[in-house]
C-alpha positions as CSV (number, residue, x, y, z in Angstrom):
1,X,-30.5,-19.3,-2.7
2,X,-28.7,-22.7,-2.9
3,X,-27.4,-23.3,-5.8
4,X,-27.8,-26.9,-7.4
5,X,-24.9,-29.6,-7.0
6,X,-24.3,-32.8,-8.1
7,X,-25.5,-36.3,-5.9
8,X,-23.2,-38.5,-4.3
9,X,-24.4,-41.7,-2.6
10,X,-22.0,-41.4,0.6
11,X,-22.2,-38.2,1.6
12,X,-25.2,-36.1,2.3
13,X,-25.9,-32.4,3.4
14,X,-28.8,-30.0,4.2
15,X,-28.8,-26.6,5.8
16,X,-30.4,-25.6,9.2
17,X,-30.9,-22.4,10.2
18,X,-27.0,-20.9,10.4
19,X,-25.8,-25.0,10.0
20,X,-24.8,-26.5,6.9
21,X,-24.9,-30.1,7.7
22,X,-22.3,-32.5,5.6
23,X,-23.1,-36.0,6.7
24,X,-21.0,-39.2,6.1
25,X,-23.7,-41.9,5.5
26,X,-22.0,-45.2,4.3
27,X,-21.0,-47.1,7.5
28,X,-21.4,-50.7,6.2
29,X,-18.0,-49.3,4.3
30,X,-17.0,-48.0,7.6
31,X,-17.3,-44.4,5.4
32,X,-14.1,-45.0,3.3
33,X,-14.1,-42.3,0.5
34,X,-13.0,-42.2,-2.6
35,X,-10.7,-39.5,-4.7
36,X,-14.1,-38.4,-5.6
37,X,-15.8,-38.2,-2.3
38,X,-13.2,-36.1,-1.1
39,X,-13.6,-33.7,-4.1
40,X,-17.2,-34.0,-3.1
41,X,-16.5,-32.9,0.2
42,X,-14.6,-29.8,-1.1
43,X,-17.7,-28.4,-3.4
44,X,-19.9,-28.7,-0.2
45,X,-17.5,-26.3,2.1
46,X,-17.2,-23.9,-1.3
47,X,-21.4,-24.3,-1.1
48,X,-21.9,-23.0,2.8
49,X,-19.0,-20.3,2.1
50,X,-21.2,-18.8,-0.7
51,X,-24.3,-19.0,1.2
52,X,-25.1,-15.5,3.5
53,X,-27.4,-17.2,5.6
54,X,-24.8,-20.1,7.6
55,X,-22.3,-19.5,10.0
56,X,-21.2,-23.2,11.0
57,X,-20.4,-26.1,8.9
58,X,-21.0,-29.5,10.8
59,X,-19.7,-32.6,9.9
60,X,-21.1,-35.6,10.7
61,X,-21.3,-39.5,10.3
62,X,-23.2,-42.5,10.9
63,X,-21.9,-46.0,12.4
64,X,-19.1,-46.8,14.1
65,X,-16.5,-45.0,12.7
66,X,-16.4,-41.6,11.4
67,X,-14.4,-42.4,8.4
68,X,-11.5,-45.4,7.8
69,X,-10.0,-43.0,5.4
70,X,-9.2,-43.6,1.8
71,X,-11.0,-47.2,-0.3
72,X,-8.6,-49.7,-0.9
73,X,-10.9,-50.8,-4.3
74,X,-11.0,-46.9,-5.4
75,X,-7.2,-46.3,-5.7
76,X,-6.8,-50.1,-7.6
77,X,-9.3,-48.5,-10.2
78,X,-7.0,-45.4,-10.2
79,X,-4.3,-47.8,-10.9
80,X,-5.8,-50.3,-13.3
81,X,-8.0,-48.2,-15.3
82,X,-7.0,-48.4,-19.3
83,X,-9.4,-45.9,-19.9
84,X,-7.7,-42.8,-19.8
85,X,-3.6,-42.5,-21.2
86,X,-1.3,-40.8,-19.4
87,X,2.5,-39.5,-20.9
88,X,3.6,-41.1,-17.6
89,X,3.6,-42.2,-14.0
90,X,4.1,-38.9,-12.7
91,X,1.1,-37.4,-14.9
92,X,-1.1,-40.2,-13.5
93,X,-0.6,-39.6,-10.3
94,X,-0.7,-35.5,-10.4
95,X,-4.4,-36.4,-11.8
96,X,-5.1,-38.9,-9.5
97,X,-3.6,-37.7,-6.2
98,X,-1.7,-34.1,-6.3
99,X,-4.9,-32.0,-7.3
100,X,-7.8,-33.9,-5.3
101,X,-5.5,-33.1,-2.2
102,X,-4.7,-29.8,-2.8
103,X,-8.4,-29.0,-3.7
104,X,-9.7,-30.6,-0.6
105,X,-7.1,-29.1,1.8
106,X,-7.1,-25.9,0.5
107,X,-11.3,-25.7,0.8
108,X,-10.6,-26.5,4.4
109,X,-7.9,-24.3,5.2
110,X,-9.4,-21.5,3.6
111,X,-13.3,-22.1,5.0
112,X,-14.6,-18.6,6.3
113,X,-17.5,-20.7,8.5
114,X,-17.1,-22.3,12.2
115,X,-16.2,-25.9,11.7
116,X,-17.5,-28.3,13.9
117,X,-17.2,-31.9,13.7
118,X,-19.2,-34.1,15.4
119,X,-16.8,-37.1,15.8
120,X,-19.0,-40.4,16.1
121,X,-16.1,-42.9,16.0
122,X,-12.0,-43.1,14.5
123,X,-11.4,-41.4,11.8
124,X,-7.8,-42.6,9.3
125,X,-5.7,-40.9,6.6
126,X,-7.0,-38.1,5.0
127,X,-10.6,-38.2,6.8
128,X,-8.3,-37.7,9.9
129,X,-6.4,-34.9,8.5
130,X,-9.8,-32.8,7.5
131,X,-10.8,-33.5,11.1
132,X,-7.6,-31.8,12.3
133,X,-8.5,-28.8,10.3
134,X,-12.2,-28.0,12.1
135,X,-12.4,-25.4,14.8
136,X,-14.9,-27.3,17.1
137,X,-14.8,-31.0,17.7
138,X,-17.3,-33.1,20.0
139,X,-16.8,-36.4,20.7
140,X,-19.2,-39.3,21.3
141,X,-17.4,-40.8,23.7
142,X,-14.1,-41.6,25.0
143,X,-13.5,-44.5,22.4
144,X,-12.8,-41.9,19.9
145,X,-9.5,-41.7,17.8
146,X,-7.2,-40.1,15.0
147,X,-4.9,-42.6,12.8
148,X,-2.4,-41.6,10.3
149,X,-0.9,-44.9,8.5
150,X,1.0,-42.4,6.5
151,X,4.4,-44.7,7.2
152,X,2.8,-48.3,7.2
153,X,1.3,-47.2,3.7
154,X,4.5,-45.8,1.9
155,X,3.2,-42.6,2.0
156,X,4.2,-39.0,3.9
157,X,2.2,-36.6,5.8
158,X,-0.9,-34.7,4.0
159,X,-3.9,-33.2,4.4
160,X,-1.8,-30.2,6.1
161,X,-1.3,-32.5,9.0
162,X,2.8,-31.4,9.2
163,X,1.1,-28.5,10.8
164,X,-2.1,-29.2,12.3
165,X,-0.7,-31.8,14.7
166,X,2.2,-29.9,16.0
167,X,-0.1,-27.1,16.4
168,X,-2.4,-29.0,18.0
169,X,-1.1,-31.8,19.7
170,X,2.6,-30.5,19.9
171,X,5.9,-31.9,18.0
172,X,7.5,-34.4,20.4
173,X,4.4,-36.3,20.4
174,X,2.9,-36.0,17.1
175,X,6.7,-37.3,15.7
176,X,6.0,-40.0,18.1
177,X,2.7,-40.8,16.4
178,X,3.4,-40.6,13.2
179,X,6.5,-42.1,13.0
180,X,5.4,-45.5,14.7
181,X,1.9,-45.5,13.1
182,X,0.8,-44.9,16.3
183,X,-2.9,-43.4,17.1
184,X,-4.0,-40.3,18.3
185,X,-6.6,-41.2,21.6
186,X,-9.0,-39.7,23.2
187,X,-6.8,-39.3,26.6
188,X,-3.9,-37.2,24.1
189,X,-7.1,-35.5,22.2
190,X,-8.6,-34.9,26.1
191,X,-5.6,-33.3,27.7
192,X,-4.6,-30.9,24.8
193,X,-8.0,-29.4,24.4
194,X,-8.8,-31.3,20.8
195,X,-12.2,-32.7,22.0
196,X,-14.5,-29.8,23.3
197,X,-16.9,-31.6,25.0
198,X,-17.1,-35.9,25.5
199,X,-21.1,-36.8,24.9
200,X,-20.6,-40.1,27.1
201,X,-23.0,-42.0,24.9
202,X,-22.8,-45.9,23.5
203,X,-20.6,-45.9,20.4
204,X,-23.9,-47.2,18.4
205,X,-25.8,-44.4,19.3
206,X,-24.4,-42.3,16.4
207,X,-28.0,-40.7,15.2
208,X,-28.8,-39.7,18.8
209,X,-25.2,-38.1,19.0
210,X,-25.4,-36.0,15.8
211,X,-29.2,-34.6,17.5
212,X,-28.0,-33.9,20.6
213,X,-24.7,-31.9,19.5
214,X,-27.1,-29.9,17.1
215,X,-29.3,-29.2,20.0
216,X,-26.6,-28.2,22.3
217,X,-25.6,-25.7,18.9
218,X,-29.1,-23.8,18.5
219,X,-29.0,-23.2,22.6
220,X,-25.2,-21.9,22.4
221,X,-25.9,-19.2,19.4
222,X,-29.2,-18.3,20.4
223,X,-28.6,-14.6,21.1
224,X,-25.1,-14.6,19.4
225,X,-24.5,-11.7,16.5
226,X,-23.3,-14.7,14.3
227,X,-21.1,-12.3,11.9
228,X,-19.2,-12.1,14.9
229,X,-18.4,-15.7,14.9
230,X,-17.0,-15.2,11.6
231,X,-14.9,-12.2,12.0
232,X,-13.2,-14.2,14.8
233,X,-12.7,-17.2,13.2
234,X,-10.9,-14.8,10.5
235,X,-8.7,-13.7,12.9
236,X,-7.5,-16.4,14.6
237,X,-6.9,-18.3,11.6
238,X,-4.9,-15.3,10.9
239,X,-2.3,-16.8,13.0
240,X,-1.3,-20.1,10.8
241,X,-3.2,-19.3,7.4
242,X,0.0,-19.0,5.6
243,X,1.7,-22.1,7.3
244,X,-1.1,-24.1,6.0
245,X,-0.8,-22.7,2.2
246,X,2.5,-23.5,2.2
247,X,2.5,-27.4,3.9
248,X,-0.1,-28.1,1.6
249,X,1.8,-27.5,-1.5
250,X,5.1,-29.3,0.1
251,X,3.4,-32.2,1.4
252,X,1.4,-32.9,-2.5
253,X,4.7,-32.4,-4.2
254,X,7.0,-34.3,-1.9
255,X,4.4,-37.5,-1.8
256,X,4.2,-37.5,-5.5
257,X,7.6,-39.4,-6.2
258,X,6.2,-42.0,-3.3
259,X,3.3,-43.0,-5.7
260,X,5.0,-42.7,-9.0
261,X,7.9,-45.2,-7.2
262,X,4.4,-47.3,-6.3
263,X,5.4,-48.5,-2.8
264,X,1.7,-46.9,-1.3
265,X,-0.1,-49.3,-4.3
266,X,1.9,-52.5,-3.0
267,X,0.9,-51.3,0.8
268,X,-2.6,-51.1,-0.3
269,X,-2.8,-53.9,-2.5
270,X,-1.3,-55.9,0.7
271,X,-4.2,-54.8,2.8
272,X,-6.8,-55.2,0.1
273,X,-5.3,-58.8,0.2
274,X,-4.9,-59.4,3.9
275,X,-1.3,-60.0,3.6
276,X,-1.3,-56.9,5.2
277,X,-2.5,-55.5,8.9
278,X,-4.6,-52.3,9.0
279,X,-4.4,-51.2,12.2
280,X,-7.9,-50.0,12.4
């Protein structure tokens, strides 16, 4: 039986069948997520892994973009709130930063379910990262891309993506990428395998997208033993669990001196601004 689990106003989720559905449903803010959110996030995955009767985990989202990564007005708060006292910078930002990312990397890493994401639009940052760690990703069309500002925001890789992109993508041109703040398109995602299947649909069509990828789902696992799925995924993720585990810890730890020196808060508070170019 589902257990009960707190509300949050961006993110939604039901289950289908074998398909818990996590959906993304702010895209007036472009669905920019807060420390929070992404916390959020987690406790859904650690819901579908307790739950006997799903197999897949589907992400989703609504609009134009699948996510523009981290709010600019959520990590001011972080930043200006008086509320709570910390012994120092360091201990700030070790609340604030090192244990939302572990948590949320590690419930993604470690997910025993198919993940499938259902890639409407970009996706930045961290949203980015989590969409490098699914198993399965469709896209809506060929307008699609990944984006990681890490270097135009002060900031160094996360999210496990020192080993997801290589993995995925290979070295020469994920250094190339995230080096010049350069994106990830749909022709690089195309020709290494990323993107399963291109939908060809109008980049406002986002609804229609998210129906006709869960259709095309129910019609691939009819007739599947679904435990199956599972046992393979286990295996395969055999091969770079313990990569992951370890890159998560490193990358946490060796971008918590960047936020205690503050240079990612001037880079946001530049963009928040305009004095600053996101390169969305």
């Amino acid at each position: 039986m589902l257990r009960e689990i707190r509300q949050n106003e961006k993110i939604s989720y039901h289950i289908e069948g074998p398909f818990f559905i996590i959906r993304l449903v702010k895209p007036d803010n472009l669905n920019a997520l807060e420390g929070e959110d992404y916390i959020y996030l987690g406790e859904l995955l650690e819901l579908a892994d307790k739950n006997s009767d799903v197999y897949f985990t589907i992400l989703q989202s609504t609009g134009r973009f699948f996510s523009s990564g981290a709010d600019f007005k959520g990590i001011a708060r972080a930043q200006m709130d008086d509320g709570v006292k910390y012994a120092s910078e360091t201990s700030k930002w070790l609340s604030n930063f090192v244990a939302r990312n572990v948590y949320v990397t590690d419930a993604f890493i470690k997910h025993s379910k198919v993940l499938v994401c259902c890639l409407n639009g970009p996706a930045i940052g961290l949203s980015a990262a989590l969409v490098a760690l699914c198993d399965i990703v469709y896209s809506i069309n060929d307008k699609v891309y990944l984006l990681y500002p890490f270097a135009n925001l002060g900031l160094i890789t996360e999210g496990g993506t020192s080993v997801s992109l290589p993995l995925k993508f290979g070295p020469n041109a994920t250094y190339e990428r995230l080096v010049f703040n350069k994106p990830f398109k749909y022709d690089i995602m195309c020709q290494n395998g990323f993107i399963s299947k291109n939908f060809r649909m109008p980049s406002s069509d986002a609804e229609a997208f998210n129906e006709e990828v869960l259709k095309e789902l129910r019609e691939k696992v009819e007739g599947l033993y679904l435990p199956s799925c599972l046992g393979m995924k286990k295996l395969l993720k055999a091969n770079h669990i313990d990569s992951f585990n370890k890159i998560n810890s490193l990358e946490v730890n060796g971008s918590l001196q960047y936020w205690v020196d503050g240079e990612p808060l001037r880079r946001f508070g530049q963009l928040s601004s305009k004095e600053r170019k996101h390169r969305l």
